[in-house]
N, C-alpha and C positions, 0 to 999 in steps of 0.2 A: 638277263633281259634288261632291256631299260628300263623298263616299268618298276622291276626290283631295286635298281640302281639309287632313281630317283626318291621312292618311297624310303630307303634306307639312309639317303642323304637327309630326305626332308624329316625323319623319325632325329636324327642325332644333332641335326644343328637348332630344331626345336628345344631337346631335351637338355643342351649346352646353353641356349638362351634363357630357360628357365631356372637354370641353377642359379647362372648370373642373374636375372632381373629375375625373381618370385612376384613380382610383384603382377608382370605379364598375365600371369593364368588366372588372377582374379578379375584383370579388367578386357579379357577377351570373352566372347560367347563362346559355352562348353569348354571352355580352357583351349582352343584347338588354334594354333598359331598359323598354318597352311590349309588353304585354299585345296580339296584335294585335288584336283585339277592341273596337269600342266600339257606343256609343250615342246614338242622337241622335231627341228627340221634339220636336213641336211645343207649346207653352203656351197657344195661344192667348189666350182673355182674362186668363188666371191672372195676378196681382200677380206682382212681385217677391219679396214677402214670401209668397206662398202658393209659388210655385217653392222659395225658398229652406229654408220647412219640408219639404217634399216631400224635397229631396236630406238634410238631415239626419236625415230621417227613413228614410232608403235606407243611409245609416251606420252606423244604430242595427239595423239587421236583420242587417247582414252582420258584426255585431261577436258 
């Protein structure tokens, strides 16, 4: 499932960030570095480059 996908992605590159920076889990609330929260859509025939303005354009809304 993706749901397992993602939560096991977001568990290891947490736990790889923390080895590296220790310093992270002290200056986060509950030590929790991800948002549990995500999103996942299909593209179908969309380019690269039309994906790619989409997400920049999804940064520029939430700034």
């Amino acid at each position: 499932y993706i749901s397992d996908m993602i939560k096991i992605m977001k568990g290891n590159l947490a736990h790889q960030m923390f080895l590296l920076h220790p310093e992270l889990k002290k200056e986060l609330w509950g030590g929790h570095l991800w948002n549990p929260s995500y999103c996942v859509v299909t593209v179908s025939d969309r380019s690269r480059e039309q994906v790619l303005a989409y997400i920049e354009g999804q940064k520029e809304k939430s700034r």
